[in-house]
Backbone as JSON, one array per atom type, in Angstrom:
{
  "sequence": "XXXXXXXXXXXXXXXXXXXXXXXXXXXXXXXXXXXXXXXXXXXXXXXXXXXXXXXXXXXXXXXXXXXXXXX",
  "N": [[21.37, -12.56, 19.11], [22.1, -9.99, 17.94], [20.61, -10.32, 15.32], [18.52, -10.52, 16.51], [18.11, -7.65, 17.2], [18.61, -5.92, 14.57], [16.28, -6.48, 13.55], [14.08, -5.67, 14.85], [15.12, -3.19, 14.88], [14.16, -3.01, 11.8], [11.86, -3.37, 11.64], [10.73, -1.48, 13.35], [11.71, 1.55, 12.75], [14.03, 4.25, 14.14], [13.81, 6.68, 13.52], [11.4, 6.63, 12.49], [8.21, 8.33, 10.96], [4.92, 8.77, 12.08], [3.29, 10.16, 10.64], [3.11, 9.73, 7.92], [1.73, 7.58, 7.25], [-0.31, 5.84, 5.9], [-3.84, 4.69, 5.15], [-5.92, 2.55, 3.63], [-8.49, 2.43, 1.19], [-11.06, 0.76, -0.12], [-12.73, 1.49, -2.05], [-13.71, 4.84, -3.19], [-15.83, 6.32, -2.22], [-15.82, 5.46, 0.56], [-13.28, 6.48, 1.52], [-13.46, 8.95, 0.94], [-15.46, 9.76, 3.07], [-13.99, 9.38, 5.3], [-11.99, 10.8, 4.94], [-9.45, 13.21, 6.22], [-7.93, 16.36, 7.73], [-5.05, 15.49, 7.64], [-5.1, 13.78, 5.39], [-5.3, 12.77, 1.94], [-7.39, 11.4, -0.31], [-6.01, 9.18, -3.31], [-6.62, 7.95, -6.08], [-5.57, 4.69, -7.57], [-4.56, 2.7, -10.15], [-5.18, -0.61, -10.05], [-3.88, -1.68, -12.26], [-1.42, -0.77, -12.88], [-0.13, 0.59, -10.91], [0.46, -2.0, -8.8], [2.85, -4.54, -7.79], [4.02, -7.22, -9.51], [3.81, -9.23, -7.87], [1.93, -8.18, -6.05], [-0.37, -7.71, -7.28], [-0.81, -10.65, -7.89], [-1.61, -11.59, -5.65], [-4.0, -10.09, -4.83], [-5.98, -11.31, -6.79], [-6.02, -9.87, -9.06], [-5.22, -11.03, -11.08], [-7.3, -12.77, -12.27], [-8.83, -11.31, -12.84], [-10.55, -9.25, -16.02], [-8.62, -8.02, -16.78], [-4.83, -6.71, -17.48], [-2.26, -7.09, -15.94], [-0.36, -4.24, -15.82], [2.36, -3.02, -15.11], [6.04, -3.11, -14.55], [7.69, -4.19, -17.42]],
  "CA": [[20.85, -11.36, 19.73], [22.07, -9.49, 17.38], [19.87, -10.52, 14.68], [16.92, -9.99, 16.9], [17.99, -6.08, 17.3], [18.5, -5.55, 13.58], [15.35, -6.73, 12.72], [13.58, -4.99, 15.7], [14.84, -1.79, 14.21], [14.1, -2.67, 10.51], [9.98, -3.01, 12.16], [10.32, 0.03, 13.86], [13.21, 2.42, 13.01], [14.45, 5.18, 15.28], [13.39, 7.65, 12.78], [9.82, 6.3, 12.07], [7.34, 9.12, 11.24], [3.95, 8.21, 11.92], [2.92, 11.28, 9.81], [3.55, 9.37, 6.82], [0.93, 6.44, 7.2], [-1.69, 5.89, 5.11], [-4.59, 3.86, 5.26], [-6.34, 2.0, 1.78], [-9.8, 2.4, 1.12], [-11.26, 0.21, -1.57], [-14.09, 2.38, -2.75], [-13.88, 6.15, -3.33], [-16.47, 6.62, -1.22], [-15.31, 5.2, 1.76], [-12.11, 7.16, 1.13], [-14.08, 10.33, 0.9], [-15.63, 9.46, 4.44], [-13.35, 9.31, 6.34], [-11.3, 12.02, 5.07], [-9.32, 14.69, 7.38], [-6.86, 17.3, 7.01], [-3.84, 14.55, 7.57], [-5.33, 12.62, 4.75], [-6.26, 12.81, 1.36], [-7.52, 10.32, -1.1], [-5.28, 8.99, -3.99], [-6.47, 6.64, -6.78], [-4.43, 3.97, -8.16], [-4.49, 1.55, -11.37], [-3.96, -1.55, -10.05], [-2.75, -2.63, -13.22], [-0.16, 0.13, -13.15], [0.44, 0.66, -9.2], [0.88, -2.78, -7.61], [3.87, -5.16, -8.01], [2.92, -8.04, -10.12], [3.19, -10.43, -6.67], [0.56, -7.94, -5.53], [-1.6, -8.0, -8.55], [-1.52, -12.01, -8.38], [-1.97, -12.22, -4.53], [-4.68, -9.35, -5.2], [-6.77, -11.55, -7.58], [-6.64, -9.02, -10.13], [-4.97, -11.92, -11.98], [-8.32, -13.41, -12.87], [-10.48, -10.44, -14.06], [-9.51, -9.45, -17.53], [-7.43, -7.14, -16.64], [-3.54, -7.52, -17.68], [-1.04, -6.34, -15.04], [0.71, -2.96, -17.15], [3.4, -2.84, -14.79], [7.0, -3.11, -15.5], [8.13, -5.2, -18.39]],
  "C": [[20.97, -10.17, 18.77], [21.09, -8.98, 16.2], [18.66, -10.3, 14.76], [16.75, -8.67, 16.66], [18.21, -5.88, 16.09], [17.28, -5.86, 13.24], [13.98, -5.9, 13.59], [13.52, -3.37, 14.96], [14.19, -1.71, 12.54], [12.49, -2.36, 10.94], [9.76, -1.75, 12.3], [11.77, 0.73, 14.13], [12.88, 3.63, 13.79], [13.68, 6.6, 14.75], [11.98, 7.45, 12.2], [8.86, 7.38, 12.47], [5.98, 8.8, 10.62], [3.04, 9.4, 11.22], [2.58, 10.4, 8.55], [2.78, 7.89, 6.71], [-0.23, 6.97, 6.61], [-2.87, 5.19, 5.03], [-5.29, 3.68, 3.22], [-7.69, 1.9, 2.09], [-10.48, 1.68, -0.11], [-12.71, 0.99, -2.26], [-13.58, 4.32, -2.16], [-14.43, 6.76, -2.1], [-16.33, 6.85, 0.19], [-13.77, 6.02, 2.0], [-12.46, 8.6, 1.83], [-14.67, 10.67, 2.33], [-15.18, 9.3, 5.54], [-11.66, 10.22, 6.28], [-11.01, 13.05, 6.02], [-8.14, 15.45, 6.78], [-5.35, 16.59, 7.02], [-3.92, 13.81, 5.9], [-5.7, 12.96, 3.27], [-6.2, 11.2, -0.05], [-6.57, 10.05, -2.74], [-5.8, 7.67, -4.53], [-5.77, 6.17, -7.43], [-5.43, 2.99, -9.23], [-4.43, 0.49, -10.85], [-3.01, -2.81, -10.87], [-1.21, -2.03, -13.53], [0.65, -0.26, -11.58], [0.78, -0.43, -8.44], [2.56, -3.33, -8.61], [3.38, -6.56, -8.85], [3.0, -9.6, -8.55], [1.68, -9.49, -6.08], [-0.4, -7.75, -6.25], [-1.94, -9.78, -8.26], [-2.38, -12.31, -7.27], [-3.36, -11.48, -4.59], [-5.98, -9.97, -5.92], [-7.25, -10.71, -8.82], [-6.03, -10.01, -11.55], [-6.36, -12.63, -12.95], [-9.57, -12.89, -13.47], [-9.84, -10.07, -15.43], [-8.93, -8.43, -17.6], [-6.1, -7.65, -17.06], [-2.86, -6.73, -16.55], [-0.19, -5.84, -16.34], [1.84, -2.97, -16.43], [4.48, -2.7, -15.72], [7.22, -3.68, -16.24], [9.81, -5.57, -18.91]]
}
């Protein structure tokens, strides 16, 4: 039981501010569209910005891109 309620709160902690959500837009565009005053658009590298599990799961493994991350 215990185990259930720690993991209950790690989902959704007590202090969770839904201010602070972001949504991902894969085109600029679509970014730009659905812009509001909560929101604004932020591009990323994703040879810089992901993790390299989310570069592989990502498929950016197979364009000729290199994952820059950390080393």
């Amino acid at each position: 039981m215990l185990t259930c309620a720690l993991i209950v709160w790690i989902l959704q902690p007590v202090n969770f501010d839904y201010t602070e959500l972001r949504e991902t837009f894969l085109t600029e565009q679509e970014c730009i569209s659905n812009l509001s005053n909560n929101y604004s658009c932020i591009k990323i590298d994703k040879r810089y910005d992901l993790t390299k599990t989310e570069w592989q799961k990502d498929n950016c493994s197979i364009s000729e891109h290199e994952w820059q991350g950390e080393k």
